[in-house]
C-alpha positions in Angstrom: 0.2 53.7 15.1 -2.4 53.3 12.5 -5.9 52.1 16.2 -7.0 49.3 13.1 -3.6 47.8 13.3 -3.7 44.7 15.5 -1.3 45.5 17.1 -2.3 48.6 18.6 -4.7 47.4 20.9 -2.0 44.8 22.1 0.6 47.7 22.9 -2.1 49.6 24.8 -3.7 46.7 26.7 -0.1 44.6 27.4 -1.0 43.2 30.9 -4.2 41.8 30.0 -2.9 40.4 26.5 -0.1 38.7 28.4 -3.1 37.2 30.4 -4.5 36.1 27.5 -1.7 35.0 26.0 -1.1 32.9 28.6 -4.6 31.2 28.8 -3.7 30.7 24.7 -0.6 28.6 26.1 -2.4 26.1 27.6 -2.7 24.6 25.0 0.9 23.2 24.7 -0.3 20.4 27.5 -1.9 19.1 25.1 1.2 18.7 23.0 3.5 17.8 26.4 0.4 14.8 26.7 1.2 13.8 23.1 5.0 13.7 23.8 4.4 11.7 26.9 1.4 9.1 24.8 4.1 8.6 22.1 7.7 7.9 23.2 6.7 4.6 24.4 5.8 3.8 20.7 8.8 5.5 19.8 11.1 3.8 22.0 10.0 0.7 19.5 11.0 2.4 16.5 14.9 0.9 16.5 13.5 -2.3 17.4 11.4 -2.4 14.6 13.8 -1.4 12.1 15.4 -4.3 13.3 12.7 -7.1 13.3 12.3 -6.2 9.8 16.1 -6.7 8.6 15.2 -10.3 9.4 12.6 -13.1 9.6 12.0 -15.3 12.4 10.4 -18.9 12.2 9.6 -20.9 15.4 7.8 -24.3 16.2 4.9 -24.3 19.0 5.2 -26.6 21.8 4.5 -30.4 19.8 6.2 -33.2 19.1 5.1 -33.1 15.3 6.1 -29.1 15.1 9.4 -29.6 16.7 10.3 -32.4 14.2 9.5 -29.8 10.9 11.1 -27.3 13.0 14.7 -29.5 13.0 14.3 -30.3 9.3 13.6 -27.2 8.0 16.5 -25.7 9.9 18.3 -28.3 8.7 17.5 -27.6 5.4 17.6 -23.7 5.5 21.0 -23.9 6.6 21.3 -25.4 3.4 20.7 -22.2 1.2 23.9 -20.5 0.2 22.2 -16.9 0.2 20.3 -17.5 3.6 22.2 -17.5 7.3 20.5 -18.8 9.9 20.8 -18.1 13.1 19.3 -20.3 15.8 17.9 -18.5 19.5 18.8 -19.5 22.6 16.5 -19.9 25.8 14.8 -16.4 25.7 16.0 -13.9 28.5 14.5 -10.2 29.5 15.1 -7.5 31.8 11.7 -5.3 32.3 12.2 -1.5 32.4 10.0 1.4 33.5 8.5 3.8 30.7 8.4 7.9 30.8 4.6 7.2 31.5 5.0 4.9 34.5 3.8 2.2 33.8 6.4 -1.2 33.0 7.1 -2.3 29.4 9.7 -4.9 27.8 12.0 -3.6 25.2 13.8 -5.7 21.9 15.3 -8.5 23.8 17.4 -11.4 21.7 19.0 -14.3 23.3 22.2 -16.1 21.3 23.7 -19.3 21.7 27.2 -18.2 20.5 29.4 -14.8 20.6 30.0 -15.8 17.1 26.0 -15.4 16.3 25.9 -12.3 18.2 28.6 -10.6 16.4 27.3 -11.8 13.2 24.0 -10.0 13.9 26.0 -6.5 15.3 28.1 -6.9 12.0 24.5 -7.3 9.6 23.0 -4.8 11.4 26.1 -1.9 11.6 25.7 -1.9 15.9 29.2 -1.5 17.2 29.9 -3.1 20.2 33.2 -4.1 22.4 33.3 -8.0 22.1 36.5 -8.1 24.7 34.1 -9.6 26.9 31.5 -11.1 25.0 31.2 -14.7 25.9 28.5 -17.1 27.3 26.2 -16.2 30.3 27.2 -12.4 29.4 24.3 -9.3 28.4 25.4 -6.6 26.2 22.5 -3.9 26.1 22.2 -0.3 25.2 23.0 2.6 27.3 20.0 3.7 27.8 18.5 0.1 28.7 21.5 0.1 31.4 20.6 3.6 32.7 17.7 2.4 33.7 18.6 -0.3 35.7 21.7 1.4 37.0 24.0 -1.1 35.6 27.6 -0.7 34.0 30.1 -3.0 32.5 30.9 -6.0 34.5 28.0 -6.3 37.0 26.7 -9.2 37.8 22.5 -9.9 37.2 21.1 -12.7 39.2 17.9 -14.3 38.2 14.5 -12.7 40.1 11.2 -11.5 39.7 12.2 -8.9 37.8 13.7 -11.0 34.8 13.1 -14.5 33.2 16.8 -15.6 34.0 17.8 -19.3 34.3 21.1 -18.0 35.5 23.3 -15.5 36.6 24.2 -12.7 33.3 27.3 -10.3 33.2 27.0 -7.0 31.7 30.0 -7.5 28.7 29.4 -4.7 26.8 27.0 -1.1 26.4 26.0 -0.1 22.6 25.1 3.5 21.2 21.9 2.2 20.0 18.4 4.3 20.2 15.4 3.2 21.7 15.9 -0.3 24.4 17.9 -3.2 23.4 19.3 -6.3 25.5 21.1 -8.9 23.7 21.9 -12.1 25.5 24.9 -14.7 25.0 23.7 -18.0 26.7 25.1 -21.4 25.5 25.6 -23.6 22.5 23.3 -26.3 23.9 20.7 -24.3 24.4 17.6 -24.7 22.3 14.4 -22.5 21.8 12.9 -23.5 18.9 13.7 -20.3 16.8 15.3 -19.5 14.4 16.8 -15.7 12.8 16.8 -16.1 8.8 19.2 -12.8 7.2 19.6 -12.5 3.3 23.1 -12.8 1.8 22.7 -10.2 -1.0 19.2 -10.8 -1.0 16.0 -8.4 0.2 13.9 -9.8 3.5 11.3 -10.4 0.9 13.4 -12.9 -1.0 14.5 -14.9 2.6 10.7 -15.0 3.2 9.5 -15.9 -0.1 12.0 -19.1 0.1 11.1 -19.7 3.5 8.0 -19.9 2.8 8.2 -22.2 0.3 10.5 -24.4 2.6 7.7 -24.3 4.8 5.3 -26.3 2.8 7.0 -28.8 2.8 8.1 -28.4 7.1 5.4 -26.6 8.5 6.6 -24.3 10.7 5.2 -21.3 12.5 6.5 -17.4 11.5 6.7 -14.2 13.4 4.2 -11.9 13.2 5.6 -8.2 12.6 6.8 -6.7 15.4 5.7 -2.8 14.1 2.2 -4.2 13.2 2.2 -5.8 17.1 3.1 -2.0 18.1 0.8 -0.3 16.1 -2.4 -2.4 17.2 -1.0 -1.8 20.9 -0.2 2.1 20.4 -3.7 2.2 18.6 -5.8 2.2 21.6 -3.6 4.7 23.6 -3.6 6.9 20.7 -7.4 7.1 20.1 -8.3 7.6 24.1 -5.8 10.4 24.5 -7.2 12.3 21.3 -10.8 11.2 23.0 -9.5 13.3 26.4 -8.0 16.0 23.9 -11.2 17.0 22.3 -12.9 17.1 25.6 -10.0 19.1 27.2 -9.6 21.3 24.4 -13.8 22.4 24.6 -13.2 23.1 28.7 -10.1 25.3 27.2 -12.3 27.2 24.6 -15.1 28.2 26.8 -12.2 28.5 29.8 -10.4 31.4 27.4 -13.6 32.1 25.7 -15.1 33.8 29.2 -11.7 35.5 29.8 -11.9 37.8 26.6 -15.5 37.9 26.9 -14.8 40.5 30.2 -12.3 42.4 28.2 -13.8 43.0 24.7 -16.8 44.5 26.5 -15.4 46.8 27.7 -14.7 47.7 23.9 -18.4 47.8 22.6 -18.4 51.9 22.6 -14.8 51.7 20.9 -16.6 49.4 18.1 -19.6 51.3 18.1 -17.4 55.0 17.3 -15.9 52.6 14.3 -19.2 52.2 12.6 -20.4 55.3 13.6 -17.6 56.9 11.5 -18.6 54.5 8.2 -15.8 51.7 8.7 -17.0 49.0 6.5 -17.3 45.7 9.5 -15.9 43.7 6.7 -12.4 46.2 8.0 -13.2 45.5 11.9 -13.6 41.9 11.0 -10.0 42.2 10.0 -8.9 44.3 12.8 -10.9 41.7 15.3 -9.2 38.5 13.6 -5.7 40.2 13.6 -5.6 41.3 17.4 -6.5 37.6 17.7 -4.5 35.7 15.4 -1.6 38.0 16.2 -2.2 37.2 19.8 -2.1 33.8 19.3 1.1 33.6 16.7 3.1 35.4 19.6 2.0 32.3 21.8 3.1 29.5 19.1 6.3 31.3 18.7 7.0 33.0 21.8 5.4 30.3 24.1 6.6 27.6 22.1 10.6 28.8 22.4 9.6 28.2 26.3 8.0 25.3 25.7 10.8 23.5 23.9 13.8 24.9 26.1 11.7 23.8 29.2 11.2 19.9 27.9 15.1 20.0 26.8 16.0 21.1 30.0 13.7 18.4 31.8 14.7 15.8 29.3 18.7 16.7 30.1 18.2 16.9 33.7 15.5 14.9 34.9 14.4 11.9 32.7 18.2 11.4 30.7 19.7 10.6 34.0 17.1 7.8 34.7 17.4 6.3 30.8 14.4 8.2 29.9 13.4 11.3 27.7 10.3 12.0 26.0 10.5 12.8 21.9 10.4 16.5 21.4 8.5 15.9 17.4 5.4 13.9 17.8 2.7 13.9 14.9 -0.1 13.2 17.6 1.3 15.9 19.6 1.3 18.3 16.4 -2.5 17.5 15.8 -3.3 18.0 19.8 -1.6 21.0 19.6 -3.4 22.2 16.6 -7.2 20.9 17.6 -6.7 22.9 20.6 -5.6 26.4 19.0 -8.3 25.8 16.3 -11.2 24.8 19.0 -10.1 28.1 20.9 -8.9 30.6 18.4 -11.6 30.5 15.9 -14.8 30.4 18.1 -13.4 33.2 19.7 -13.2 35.3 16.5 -16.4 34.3 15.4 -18.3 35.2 18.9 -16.2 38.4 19.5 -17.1 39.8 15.8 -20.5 38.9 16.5 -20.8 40.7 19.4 -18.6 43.7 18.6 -20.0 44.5 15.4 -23.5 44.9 17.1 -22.3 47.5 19.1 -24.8 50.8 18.3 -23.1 54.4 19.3 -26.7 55.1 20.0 -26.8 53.4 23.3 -24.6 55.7 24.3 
């Protein structure tokens, strides 16, 4: 094998490589922190999709909005390309998150079945409605799995929910992300209302709605993805603050280890040149050993990687209703700023040094 070829060093030096290698892999915390920052957000997605099928108009707590409130419904109703679908007192179940900490998920409360299965129908969710009927909770499989609740039990009110009374579990849906619907009763009243387009966009059913609205003011929703976003923000922006800074401790950390073995290469380096190849050659031959190094990682390490997080996700977290995403575009660009922060200085500083090397001092 040709000693320039990266390559060669790597076959002759395989247990200190792997070493190095390994340091290299590191680096896929950084993406495992990124999985972890982002499935919350994630687990919002669905709901999202959702909210934006649909606008939502309320009135605040006064006498004055409450009255605009009942004529604009009134009137709203009205509209042949417009259903509206009227909330009932507004229910929740909290759940823990992959990260620990204890989040609410999409959570609608119905005053009919009939509403409810108009909603599954507009938005393709198949659910059993055997059943479905007042004071019952159908919710998603994964929502249940976290609770530890199947078809048919029985949830009281506590601290743990913002019940009036006691819910049955009716029915589990194939939905992603978090979802708890609730069916409470016809006389129930919170002061919102679900708007859905009959052969018209979301656009449209605002556009009218809005235009209802001056003349009943009423309040509407503010986007539940833009909510998100502002939320998600924050976390995003401190965990690429603690990336940075863990990805220069990871540098200099791998930058020391092949400091001790490229020495050791100085009188190789120095034969090189000695024998009239051009450095612009051992620049190559430096940057390949390298890069070659670290593509083995990404590839190699990365197969590992990925089979370890399916098998933690299958075993661990999907028993509890939890998983963390195994695509994540911060967890791509972690990944990435780490590699780059430790691959390239260390090409730079190893050239330097290498191509320095006199056969003279020897």
């Amino acid at each position: 094998m040709n000693p320039l070829s990266p390559l060669y060093f790597i076959k002759q030096n395989k247990s200190r490589c792997i070493l190095l290698m390994f340091m290299i892999f590191l680096s896929f915390g950084a993406y495992l922190g990124g999985s972890y920052i982002y499935t919350p957000q994630e687990n919002w997605d669905y709901a999202c999709e959702l909210d934006e099928k649909m606008v939502s108009v309320y009135a605040r707590s006064d006498d004055e909005d409450y009255k605009n409130y009942h004529k604009f419904v009134e009137e709203i109703k009205k509209t042949d390309n417009i259903h509206a679908i009227e909330r009932a007192w507004y229910n929740q179940i909290e759940r823990e998150t992959v990260m620990g900490f204890t989040d609410g998920s999409f959570s609608l409360s119905f005053r009919t079945a009939d509403d409810f299965r108009y909603f599954c129908e507009y938005n393709d969710i198949e659910c059993d409605f055997t059943d479905v009927k007042p004071k019952t909770v159908v919710m998603n499989k994964r929502m249940a799995a976290t609770k530890g609740y199947k078809v048919g039990d029985v949830i009281p009110p506590d601290d743990e929910n913002s019940f009036n009374y006691d819910f049955t579990v009716a029915a589990l849906t194939d939905e992603p992300g978090y979802t708890q619907y609730y069916i409470g009763e016809e006389t129930e009243q919170n002061c919102t209302v679900m708007l859905f387009g009959e052969g018209i966009s979301v656009q449209e059913v605002r556009r009218q709605a809005e235009a209802l609205a001056e003349k009943y003011p009423v309040n509407f929703d503010i986007s539940l993805r833009a909510d998100v976003s502002e939320t998600s923000g924050n976390f995003n922006t401190i965990f690429m603050l603690v990336i940075v800074f863990l990805a220069f401790i990871l540098s200099v950390t791998v930058n020391a280890a092949f400091v001790g073995m490229y020495q050791r290469r100085e009188f190789e380096f120095a034969v090189y040149r000695a024998i009239g190849i051009p450095k612009k050659k051992l620049r190559r031959k430096i940057a390949g050993e390298i890069i070659t190094m670290d593509v083995i990682v990404l590839v190699l390490g990365g197969g590992i990687f990925f089979l370890g997080l399916y098998l933690f996700n299958e075993l661990v977290l999907e028993p509890k209703g939890l998983y963390l995403v195994y695509y994540a575009p911060i967890s791509v660009l972690a990944l990435v700023l780490c590699n780059i922060m430790t691959v390239v200085p260390l090409i730079i500083t190893r050239s330097r040094v290498l191509l320095k090397a006199n056969v003279c001092d020897y």
